[in-house]
C-alpha positions in Angstrom: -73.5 -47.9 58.2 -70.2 -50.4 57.9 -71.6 -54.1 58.2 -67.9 -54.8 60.2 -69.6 -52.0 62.9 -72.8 -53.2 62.7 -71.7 -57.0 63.4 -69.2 -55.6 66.2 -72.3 -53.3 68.0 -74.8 -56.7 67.7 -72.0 -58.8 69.6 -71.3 -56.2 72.1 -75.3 -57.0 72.7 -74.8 -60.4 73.2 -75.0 -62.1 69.8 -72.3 -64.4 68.6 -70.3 -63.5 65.3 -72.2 -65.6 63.3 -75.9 -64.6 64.5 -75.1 -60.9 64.1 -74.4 -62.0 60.5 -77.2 -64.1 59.8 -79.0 -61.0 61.2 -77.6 -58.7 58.8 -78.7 -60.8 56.5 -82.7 -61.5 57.3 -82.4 -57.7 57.8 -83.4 -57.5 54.1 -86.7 -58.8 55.1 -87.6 -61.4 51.9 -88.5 -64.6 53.0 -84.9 -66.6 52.3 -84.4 -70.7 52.6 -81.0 -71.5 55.1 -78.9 -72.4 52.1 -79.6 -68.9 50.6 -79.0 -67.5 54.2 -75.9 -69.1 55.2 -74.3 -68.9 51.8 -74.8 -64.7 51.6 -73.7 -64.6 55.2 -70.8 -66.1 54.3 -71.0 -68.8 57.1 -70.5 -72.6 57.2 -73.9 -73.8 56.1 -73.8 -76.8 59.5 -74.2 -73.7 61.8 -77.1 -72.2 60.0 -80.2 -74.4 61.2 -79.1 -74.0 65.1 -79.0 -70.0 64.4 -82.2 -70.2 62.7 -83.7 -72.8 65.1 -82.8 -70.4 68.1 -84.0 -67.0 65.9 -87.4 -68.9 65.6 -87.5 -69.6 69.3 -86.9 -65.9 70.9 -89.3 -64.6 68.1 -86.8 -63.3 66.1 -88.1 -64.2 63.0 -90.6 -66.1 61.3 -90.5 -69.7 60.1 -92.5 -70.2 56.7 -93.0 -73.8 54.8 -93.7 -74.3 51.8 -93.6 -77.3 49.1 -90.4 -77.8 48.8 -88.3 -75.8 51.6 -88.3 -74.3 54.5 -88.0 -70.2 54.8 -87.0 -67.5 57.0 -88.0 -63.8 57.2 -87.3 -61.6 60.2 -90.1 -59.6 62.2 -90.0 -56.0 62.6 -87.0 -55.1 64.2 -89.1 -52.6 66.8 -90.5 -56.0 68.0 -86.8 -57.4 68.4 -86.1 -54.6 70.6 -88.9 -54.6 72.9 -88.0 -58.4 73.5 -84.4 -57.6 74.3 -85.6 -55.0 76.2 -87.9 -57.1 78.5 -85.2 -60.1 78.5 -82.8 -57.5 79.5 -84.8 -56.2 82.2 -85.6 -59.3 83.7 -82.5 -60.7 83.7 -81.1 -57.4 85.4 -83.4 -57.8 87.8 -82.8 -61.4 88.4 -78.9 -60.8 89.1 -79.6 -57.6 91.4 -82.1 -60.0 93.6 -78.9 -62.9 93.5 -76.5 -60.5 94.4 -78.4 -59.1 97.1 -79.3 -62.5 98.5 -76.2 -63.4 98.0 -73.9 -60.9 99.8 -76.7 -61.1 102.5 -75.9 -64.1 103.4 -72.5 -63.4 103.6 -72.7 -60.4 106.0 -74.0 -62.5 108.0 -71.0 -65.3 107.6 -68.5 -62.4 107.9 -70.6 -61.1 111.0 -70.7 -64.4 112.5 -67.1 -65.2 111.9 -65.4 -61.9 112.8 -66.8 -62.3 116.5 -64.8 -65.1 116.7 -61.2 -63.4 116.2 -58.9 -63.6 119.4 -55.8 -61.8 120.1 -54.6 -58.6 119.9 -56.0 -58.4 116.2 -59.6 -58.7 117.2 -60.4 -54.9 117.4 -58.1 -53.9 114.5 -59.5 -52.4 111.4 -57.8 -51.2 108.6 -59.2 -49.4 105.7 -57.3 -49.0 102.8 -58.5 -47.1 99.1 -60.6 -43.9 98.6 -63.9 -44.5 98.8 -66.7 -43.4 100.9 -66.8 -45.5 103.3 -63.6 -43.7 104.9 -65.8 -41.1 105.5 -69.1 -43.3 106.6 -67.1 -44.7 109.4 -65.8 -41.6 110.9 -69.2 -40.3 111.0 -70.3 -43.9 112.5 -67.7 -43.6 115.4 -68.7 -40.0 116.0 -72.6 -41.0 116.1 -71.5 -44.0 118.6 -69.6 -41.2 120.9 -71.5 -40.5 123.8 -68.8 -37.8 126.0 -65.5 -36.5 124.2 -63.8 -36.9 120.9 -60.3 -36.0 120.9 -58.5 -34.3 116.9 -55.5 -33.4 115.7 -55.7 -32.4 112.2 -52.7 -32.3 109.8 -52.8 -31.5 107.1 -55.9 -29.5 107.3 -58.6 -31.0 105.5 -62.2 -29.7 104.4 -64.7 -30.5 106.9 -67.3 -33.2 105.7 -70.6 -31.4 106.0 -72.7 -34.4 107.5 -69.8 -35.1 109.7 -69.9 -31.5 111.0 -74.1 -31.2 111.5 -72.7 -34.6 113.6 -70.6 -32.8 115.6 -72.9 -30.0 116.4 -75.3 -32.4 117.6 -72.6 -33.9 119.5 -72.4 -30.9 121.6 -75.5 -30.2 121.9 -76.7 -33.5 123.7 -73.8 -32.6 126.3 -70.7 -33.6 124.6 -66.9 -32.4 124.6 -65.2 -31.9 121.3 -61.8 -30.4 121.2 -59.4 -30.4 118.2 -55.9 -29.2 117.9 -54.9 -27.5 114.2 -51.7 -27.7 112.4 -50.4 -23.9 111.2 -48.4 -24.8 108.2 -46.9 -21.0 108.6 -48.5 -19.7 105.5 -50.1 -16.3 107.1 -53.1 -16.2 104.3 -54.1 -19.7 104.8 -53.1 -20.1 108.5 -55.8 -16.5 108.9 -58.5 -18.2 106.9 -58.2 -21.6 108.6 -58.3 -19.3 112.0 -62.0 -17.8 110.5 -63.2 -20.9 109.9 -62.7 -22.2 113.3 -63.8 -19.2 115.0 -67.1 -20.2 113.8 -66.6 -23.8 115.0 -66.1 -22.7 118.4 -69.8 -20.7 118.2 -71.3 -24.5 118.7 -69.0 -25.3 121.6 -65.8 -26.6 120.4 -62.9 -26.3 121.5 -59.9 -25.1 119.1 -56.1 -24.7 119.3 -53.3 -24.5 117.0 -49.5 -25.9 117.0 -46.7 -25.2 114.5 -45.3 -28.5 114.3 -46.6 -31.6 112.2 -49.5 -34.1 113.3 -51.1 -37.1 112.3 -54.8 -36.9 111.6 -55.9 -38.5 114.8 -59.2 -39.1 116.6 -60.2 -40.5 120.0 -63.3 -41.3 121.0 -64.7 -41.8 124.4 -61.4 -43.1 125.6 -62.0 -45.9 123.6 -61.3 -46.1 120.4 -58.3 -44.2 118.0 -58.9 -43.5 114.6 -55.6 -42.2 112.7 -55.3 -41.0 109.3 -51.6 -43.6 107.9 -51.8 -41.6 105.0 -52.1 -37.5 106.0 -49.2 -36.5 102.9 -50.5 -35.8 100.1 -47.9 -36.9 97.7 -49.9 -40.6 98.7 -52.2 -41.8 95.5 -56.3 -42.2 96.6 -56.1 -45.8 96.6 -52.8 -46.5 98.8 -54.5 -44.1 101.5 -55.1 -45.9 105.1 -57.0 -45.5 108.3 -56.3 -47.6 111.2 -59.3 -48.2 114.0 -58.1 -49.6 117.2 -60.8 -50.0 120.0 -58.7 -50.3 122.8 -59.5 -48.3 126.0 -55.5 -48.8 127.3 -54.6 -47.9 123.8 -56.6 -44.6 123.6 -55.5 -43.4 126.9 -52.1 -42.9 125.9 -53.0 -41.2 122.8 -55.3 -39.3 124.8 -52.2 -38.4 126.9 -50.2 -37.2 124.2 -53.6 -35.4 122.9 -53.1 -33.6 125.9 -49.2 -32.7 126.1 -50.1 -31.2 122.6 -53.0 -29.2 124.0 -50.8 -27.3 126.7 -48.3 -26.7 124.1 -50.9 -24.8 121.6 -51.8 -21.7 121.0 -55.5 -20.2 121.5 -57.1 -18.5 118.8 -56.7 -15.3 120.7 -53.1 -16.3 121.6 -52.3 -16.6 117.8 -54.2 -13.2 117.1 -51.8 -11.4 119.6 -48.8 -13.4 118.2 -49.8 -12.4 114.8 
């Protein structure tokens, strides 16, 4: 193999330019004095003894005297390995138990201070990017609804499957879901979106459809709004939004508008017979 790639691949381990070549060099595996070593790695001869000295430390190679000199031979490169391996471990270990110290300790700052925001601001959330946790805290809100959650859906999204065993055992314990559906007037794909709810409605929800746009919306208990700032999907995965406000006075008039769009929707039977 190219010594260049070899060199590049030992500094990408964590060696410096001129170990990897003093490495290449004991490689050969004849006992060789530092002079020898320094002058076929092509390396300022000062720097050789503080590679060597280090190599001799981590057990990288051996340190034989003789008479005259001093000379270095590497040990079996297997043994290298498992010693990287182990420091490697170790050290992976070590920064996983830091970091999750660490950031313990600063839940517990951010915990501490976000209870102390006043104003308006104070139950304000905004979550911006793609990730996961979009979904985690629509699923929390839904978990920490105890009577009726409130959705308009546009445009029409596939339904989370934890967030839907949710909702069924939302129901189930007594609760009210009701959603409203945006028709985007395609026949095929308003008639399959149609099917899917007609199986929604078999664990109590309530379903309807309008022909005009929405915003992805949620309330919950009259007390908190979720809305979806992003719904078009011309928006990139990390400039999309949500926006949490926990505010009963708030969620009452969204709940009022939920409801204005309610009596202006269609039934799933109304939009058979339409049809």
């Amino acid at each position: 193999m190219n010594h260049d790639i070899i060199i590049e691949r030992l500094k990408s381990l964590g060696f410096k330019e001129y170990e990897s070549k003093v490495m290449l060099v004991l490689l050969k595996g004849t006992p060789m004095s530092a002079s020898d070593i320094a002058k076929e790695a092509k390396i300022i001869r000062n720097s050789i003894y503080d590679i060597l000295k280090s190599f001799v430390d981590k057990g990288y190679c051996n340190e034989i005297e003789t008479n005259t000199i001093l000379n270095y031979q590497i040990i079996d490169p297997a043994i290298i390995l498992d010693k990287l391996s182990r420091d490697y471990k170790q050290t992976f270990t070590t920064r996983m138990e830091n970091l999750a110290e660490t950031f313990g300790e600063l839940q517990s700052i951010y915990k501490s201070e976000a209870g102390k925001v006043e104003g308006p601001d104070r139950n304000i959330q905004l979550i911006r990017g793609f990730n996961k946790h979009r979904v985690a805290k629509i699923i929390e809100l839904i978990n920490n609804s105890k009577k009726e959650i409130l959705a308009m859906y546009s445009p029409r999204r596939a339904v989370n499957e934890t967030a839907n065993q949710d909702a069924k055992k939302f129901i189930k314990d007594g609760g009210v879901i009701k959603s409203i559906y945006q028709l985007n007037g395609d026949k095929q794909s308003d008639d399959e979106l149609v099917k899917a709810c007609e199986m929604f409605t078999q664990t109590g929800e309530e379903i309807r459809f309008v022909d005009f746009k929405l915003t992805n919306t949620f309330i919950f208990d009259c007390e908190t709004v979720f809305i979806n700032l992003s719904a078009d999907n011309t928006v990139p995965k990390h400039k999309q939004a949500d926006l949490i406000i926990q505010n009963a006075d708030f969620a009452v008039h969204f709940k009022d508008l939920f409801n204005h769009y309610w009596d202006k929707s269609l039934t799933i039977e109304q939009y058979k017979n339409n049809k």
